[in-house]
DRENTORKOL-3810 file (N, C-alpha, C; in nm, 4 decimals):
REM DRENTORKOL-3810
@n.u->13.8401; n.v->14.6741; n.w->10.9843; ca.u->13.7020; ca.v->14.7144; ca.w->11.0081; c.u->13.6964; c.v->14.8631; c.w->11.0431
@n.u->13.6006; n.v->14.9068; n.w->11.0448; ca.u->13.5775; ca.v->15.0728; ca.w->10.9980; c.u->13.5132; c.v->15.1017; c.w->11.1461
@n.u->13.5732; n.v->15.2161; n.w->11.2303; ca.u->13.4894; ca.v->15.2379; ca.w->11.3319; c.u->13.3369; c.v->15.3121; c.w->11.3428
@n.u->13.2875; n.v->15.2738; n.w->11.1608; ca.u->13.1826; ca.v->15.3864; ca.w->11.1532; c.u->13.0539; c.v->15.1843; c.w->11.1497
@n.u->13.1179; n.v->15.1110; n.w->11.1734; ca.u->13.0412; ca.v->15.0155; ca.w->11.2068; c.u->12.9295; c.v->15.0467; c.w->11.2814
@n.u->12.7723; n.v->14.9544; n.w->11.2771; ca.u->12.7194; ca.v->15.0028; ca.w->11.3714; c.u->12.7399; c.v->14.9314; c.w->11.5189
@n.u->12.8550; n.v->14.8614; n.w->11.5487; ca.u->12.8356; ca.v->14.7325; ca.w->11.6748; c.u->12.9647; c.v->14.8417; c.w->11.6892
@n.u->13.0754; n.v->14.9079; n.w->11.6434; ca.u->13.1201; ca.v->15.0199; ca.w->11.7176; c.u->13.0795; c.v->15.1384; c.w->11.7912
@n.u->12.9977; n.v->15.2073; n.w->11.7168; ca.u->12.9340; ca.v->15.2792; ca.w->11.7322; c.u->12.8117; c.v->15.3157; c.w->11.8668
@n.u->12.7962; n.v->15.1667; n.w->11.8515; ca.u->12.6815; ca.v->15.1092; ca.w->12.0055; c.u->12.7795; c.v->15.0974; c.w->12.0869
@n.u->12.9093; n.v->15.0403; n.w->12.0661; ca.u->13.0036; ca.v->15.0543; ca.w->12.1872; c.u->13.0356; c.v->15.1587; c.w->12.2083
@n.u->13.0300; n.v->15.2609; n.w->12.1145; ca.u->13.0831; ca.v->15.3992; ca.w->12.1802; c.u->12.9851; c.v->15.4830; c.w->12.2490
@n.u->12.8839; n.v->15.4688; n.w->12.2098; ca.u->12.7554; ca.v->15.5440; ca.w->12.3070; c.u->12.7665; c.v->15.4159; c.w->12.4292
@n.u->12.7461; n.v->15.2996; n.w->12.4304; ca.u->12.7506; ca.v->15.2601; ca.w->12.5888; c.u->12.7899; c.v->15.2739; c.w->12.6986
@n.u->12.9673; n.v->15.3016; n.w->12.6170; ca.u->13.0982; ca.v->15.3022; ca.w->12.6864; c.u->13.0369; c.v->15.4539; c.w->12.7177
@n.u->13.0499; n.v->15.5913; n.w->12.6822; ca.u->13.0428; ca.v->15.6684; ca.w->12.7065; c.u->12.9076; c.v->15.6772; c.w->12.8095
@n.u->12.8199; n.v->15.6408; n.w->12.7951; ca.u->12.6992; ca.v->15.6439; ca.w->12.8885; c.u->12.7157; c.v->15.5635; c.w->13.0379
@n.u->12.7655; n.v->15.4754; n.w->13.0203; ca.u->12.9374; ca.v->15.4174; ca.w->13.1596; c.u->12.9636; c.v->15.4670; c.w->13.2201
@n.u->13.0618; n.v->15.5038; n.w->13.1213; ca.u->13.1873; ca.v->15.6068; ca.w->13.2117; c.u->13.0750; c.v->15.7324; c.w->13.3025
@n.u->13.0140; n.v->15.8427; n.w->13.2246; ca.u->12.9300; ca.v->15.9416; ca.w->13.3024; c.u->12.8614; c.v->15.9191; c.w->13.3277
@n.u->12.7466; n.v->15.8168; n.w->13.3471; ca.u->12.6509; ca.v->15.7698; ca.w->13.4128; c.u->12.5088; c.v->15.9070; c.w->13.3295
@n.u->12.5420; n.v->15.9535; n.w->13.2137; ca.u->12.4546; ca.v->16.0213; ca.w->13.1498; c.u->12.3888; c.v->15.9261; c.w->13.0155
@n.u->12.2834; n.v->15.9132; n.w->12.9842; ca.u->12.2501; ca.v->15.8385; ca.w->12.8755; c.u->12.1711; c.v->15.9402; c.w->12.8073
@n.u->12.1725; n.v->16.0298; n.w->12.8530; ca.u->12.1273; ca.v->16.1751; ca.w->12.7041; c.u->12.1590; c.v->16.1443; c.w->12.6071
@n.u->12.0934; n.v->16.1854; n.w->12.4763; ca.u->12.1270; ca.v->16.1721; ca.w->12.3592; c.u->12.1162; c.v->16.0308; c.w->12.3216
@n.u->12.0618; n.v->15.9185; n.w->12.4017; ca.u->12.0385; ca.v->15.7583; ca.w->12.3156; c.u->11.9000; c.v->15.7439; c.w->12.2234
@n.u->11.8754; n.v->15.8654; n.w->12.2881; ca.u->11.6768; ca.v->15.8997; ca.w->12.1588; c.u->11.7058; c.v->15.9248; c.w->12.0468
@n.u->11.8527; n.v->15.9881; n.w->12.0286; ca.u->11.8701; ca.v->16.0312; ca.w->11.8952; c.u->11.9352; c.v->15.9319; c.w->11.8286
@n.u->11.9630; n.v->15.8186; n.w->11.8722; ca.u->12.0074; ca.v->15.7148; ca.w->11.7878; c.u->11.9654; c.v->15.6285; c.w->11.6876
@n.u->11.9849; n.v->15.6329; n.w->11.5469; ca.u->11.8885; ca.v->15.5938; ca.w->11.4631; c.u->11.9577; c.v->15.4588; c.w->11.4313
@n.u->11.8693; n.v->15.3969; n.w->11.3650; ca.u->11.8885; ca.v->15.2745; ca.w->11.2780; c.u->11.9435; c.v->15.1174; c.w->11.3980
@n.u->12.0278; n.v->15.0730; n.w->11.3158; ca.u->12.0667; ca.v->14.9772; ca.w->11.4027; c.u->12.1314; c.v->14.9733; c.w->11.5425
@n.u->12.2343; n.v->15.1013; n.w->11.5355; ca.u->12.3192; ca.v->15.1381; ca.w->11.6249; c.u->12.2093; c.v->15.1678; c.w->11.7407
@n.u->12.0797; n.v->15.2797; n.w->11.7248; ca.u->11.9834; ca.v->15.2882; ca.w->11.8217; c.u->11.9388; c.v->15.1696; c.w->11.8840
@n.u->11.9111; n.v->15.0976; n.w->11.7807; ca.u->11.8618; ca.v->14.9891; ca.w->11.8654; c.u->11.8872; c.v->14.8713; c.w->11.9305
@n.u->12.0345; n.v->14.8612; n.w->11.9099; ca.u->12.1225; ca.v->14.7805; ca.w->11.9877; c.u->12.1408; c.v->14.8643; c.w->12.1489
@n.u->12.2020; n.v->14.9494; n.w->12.1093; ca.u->12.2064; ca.v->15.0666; ca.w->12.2524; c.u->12.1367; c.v->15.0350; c.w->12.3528
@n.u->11.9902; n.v->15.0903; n.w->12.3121; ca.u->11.8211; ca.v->15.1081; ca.w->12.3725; c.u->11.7899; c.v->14.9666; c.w->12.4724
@n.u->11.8555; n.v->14.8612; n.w->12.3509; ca.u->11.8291; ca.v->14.6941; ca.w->12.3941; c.u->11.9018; c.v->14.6923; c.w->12.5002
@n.u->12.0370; n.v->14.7034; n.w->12.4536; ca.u->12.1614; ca.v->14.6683; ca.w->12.5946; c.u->12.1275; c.v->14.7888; c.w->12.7438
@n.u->12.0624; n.v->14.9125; n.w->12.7467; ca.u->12.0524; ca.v->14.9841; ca.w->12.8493; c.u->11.9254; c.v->14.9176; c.w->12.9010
@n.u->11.8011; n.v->14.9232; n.w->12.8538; ca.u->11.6941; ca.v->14.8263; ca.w->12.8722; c.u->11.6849; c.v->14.7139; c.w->12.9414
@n.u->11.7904; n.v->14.6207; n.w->12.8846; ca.u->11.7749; ca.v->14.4865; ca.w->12.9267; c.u->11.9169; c.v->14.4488; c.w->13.0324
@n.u->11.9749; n.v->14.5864; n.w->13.0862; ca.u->12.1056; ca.v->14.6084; ca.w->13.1341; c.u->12.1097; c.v->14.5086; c.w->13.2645
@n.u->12.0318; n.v->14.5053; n.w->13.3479; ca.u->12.0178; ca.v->14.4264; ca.w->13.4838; c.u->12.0231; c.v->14.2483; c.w->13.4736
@n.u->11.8854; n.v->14.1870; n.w->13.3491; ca.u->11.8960; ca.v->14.0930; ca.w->13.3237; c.u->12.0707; c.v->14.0485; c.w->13.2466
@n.u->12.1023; n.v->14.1031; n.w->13.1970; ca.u->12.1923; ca.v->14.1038; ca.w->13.0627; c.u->12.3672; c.v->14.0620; c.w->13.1970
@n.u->12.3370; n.v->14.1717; n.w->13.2531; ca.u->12.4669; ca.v->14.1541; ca.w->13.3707; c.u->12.4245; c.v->14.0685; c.w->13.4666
@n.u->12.2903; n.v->14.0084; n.w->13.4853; ca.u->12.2904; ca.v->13.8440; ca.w->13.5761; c.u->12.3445; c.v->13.7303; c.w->13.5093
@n.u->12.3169; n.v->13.7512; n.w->13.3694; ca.u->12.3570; ca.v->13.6303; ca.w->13.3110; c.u->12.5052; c.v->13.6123; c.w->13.2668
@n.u->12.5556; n.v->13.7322; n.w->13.2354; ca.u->12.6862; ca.v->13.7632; ca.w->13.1897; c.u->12.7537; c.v->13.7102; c.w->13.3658
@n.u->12.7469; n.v->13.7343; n.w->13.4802; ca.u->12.8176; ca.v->13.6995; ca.w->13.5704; c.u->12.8033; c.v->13.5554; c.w->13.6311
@n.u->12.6982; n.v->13.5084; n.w->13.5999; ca.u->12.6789; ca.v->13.3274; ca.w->13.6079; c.u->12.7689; c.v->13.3000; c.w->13.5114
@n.u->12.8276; n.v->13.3415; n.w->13.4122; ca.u->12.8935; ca.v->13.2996; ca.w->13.2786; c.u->13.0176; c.v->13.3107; c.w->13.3233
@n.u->13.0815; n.v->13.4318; n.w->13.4097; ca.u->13.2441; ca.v->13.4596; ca.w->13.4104; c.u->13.2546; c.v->13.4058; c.w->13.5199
@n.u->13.3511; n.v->13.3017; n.w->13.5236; ca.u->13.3820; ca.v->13.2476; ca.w->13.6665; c.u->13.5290; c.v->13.3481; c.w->13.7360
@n.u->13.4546; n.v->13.3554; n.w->13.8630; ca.u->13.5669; ca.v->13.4660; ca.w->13.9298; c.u->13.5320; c.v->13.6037; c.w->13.9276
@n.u->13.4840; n.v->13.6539; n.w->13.8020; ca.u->13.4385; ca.v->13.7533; ca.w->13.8061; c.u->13.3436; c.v->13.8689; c.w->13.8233
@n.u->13.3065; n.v->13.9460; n.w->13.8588; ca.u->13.1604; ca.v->13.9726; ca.w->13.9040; c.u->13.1659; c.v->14.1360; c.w->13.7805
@n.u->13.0453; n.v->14.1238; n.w->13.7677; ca.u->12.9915; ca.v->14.2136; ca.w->13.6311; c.u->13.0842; c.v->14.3730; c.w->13.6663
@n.u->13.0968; n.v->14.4268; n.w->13.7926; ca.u->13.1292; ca.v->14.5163; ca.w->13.8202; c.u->13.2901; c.v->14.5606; c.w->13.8608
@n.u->13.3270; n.v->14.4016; n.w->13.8542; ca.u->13.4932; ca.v->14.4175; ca.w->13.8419; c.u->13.5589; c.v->14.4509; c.w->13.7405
@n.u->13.4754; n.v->14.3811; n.w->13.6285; ca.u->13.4770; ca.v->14.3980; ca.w->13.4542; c.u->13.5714; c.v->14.5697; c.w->13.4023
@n.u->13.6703; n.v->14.5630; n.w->13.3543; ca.u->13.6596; ca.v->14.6264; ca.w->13.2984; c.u->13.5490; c.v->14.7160; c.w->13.2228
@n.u->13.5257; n.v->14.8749; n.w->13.2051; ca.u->13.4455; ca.v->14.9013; ca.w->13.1532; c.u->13.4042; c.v->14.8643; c.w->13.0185
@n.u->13.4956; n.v->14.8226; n.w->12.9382; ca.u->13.4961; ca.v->14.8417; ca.w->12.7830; c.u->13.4799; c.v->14.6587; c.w->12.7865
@n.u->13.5295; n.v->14.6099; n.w->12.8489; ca.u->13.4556; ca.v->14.4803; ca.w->12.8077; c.u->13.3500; c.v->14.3893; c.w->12.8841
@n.u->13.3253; n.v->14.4767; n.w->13.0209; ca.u->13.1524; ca.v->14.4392; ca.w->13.0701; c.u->12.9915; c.v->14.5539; c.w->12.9316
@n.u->13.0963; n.v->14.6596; n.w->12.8693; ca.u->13.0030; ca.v->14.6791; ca.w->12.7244; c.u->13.0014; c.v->14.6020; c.w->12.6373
@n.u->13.0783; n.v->14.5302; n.w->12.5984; ca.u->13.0912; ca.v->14.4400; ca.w->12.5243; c.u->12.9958; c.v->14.3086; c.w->12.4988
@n.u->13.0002; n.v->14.2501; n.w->12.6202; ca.u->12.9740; ca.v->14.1658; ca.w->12.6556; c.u->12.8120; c.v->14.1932; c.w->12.6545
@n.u->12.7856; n.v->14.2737; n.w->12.7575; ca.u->12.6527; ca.v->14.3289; ca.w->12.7342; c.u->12.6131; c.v->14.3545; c.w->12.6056
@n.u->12.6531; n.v->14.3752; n.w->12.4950; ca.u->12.6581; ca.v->14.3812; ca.w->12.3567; c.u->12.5954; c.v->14.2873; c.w->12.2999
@n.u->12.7117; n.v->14.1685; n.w->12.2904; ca.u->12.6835; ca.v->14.0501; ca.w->12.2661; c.u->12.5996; c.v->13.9516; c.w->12.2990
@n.u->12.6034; n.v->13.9762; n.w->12.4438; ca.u->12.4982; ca.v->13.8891; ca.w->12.4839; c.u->12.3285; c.v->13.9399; c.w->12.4335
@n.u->12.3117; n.v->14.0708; n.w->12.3937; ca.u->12.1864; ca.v->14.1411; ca.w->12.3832; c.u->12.1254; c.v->14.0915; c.w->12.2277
@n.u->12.2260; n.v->14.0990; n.w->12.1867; ca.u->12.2640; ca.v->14.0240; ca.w->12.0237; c.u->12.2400; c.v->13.9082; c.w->12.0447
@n.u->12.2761; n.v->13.8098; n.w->12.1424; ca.u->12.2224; ca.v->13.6959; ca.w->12.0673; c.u->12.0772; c.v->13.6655; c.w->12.1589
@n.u->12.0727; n.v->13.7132; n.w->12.2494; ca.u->11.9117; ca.v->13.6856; ca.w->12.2902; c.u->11.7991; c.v->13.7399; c.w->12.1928
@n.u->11.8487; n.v->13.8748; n.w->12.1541; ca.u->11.7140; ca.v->13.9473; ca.w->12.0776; c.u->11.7394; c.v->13.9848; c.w->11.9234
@n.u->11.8684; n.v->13.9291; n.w->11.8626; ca.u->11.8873; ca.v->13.9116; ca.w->11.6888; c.u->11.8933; c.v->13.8201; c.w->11.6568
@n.u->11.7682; n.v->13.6971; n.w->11.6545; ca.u->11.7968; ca.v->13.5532; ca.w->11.6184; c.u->11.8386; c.v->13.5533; c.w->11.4506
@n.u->11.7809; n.v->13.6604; n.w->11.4109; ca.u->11.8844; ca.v->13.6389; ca.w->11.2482; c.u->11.9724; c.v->13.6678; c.w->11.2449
@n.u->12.0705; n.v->13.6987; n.w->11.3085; ca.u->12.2391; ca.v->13.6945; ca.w->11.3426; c.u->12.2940; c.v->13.5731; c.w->11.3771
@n.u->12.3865; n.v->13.5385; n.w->11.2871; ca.u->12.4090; ca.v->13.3908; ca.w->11.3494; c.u->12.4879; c.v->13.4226; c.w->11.4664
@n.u->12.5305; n.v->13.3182; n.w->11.5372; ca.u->12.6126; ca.v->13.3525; ca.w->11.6876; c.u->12.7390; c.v->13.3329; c.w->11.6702
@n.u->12.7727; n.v->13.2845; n.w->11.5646; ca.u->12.9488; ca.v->13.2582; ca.w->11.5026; c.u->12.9876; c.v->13.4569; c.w->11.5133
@n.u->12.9066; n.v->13.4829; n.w->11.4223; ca.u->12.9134; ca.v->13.5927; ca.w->11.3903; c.u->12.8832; c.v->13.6823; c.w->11.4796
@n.u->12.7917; n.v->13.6956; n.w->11.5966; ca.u->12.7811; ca.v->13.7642; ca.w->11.7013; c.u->12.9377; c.v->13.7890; c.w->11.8095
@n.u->12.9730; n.v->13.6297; n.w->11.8469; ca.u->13.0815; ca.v->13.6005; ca.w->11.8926; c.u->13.2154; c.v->13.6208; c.w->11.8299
@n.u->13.2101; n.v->13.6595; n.w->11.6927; ca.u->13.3250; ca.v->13.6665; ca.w->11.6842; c.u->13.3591; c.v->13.8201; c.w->11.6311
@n.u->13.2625; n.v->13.9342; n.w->11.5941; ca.u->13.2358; ca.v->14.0364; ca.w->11.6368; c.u->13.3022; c.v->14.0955; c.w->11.7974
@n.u->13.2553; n.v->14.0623; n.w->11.8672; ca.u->13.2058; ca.v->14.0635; ca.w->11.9875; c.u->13.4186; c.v->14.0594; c.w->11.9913
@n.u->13.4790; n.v->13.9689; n.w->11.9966; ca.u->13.6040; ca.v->13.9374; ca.w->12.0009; c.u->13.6840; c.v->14.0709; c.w->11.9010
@n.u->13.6428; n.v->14.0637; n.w->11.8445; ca.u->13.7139; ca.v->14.1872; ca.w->11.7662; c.u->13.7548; c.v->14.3018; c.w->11.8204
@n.u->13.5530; n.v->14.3366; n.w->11.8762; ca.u->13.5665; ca.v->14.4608; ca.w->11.9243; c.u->13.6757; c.v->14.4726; c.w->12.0926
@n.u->13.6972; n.v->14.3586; n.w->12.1389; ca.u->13.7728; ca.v->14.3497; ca.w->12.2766; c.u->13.8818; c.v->14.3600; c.w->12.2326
@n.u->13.9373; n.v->14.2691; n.w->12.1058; ca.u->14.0690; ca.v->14.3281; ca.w->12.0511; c.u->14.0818; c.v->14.4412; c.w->11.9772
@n.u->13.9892; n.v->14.5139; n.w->11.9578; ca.u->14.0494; ca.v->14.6728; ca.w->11.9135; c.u->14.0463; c.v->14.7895; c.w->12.0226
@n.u->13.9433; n.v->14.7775; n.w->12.0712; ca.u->13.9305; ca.v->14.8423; ca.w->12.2171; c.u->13.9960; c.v->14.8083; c.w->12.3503
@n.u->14.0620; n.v->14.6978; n.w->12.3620; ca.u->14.0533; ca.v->14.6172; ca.w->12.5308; c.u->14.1997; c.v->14.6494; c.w->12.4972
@n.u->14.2023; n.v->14.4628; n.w->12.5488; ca.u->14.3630; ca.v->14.4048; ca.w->12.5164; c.u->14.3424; c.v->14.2154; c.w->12.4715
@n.u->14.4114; n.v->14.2079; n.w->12.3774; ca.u->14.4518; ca.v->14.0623; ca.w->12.3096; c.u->14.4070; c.v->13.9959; c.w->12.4482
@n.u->14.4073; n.v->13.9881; n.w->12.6154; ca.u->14.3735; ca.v->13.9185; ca.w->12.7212; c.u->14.2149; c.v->13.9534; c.w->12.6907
@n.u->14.1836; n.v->13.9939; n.w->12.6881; ca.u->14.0313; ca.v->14.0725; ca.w->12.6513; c.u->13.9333; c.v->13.9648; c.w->12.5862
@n.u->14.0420; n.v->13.9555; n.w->12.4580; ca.u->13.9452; ca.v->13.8579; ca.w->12.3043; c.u->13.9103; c.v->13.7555; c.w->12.3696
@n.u->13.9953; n.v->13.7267; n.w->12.4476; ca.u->13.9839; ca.v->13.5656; ca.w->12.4806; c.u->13.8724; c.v->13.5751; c.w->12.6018
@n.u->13.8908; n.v->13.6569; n.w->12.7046; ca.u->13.7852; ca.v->13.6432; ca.w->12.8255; c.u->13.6490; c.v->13.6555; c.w->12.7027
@n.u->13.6393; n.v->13.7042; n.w->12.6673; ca.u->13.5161; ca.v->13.7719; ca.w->12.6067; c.u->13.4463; c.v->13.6625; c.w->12.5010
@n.u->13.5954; n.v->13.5866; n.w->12.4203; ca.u->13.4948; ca.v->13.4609; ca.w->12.3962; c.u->13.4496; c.v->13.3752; c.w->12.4728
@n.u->13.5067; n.v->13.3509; n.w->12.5627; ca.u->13.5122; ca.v->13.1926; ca.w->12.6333; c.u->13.3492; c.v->13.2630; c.w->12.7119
@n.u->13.3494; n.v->13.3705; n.w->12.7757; ca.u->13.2010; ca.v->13.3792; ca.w->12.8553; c.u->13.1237; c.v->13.3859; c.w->12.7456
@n.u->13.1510; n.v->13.5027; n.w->12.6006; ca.u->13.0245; ca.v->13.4870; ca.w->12.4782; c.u->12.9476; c.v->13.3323; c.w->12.4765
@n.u->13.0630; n.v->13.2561; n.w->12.4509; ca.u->13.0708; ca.v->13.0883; ca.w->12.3976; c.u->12.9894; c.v->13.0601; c.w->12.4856
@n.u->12.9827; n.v->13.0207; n.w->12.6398; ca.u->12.9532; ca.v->12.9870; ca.w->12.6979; c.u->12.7971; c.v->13.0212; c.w->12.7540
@n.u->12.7426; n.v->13.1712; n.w->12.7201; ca.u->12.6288; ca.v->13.2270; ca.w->12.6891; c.u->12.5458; c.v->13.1700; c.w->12.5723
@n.u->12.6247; n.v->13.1464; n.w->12.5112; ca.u->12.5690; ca.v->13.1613; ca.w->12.3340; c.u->12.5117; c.v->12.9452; c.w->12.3617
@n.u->12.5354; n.v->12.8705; n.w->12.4237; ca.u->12.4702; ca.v->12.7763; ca.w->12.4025; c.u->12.3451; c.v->12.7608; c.w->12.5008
@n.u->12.3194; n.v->12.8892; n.w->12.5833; ca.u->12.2063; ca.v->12.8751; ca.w->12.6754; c.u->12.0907; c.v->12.9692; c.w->12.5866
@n.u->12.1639; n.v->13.0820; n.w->12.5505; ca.u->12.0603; ca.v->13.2163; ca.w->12.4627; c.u->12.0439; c.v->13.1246; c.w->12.3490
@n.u->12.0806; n.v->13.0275; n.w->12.2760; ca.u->12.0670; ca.v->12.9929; ca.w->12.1379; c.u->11.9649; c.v->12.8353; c.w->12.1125
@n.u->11.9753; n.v->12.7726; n.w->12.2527; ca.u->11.9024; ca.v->12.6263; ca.w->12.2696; c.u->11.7784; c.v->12.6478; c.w->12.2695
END
């Protein structure tokens, strides 16, 4: 997969807007990549209540950075892209933890996606 994806791309403006706590430059984000971004900073508070009812043990802010973005990703995806199927959200979503994270990553990241994905999808 090509990092000029747009579900990379949204991870790389998130992650970067993270790490510096600057979100300049998310106005200039066009097309899909904008509006995944916009969604996940937007809906950032709800998005990390539900993501931490989901991880047992873990709390949103222990998270690694790159895969509490993630997650926030995914989960934003399947609440607000119902024409995305959630196979495909989730297993996206796993990819990007295994190209970015670590192989321990794919797996946290499905099992809470999975576990999201039958409450956002019912």
């Amino acid at each position: 997969m090509s990092q000029d994806e747009p579900r990379d791309l949204a991870l790389q403006s998130l992650y970067q807007a993270e790490i510096t706590g600057d979100s300049s430059g998310i106005e200039d984000l066009t097309g899909r990549v904008g509006i995944l971004v916009r969604g996940v900073l937007e809906h950032k508070e709800g998005l990390d209540n539900e993501i931490e009812s989901a991880s047992e043990h873990w709390s949103v802010a222990r998270m690694p950075v790159i895969d509490r973005s993630i997650l926030r990703l995914g989960l934003f995806e399947l609440r607000h892209t119902p024409e995305t199927p959630t196979a495909v959200v989730v297993s996206e979503a796993v990819r990007l933890a295994k190209t970015y994270s670590t192989e321990r990553s794919g797996a946290f990241v499905n099992g809470v996606l999975a576990s999201l994905a039958r409450s956002a999808r019912s």
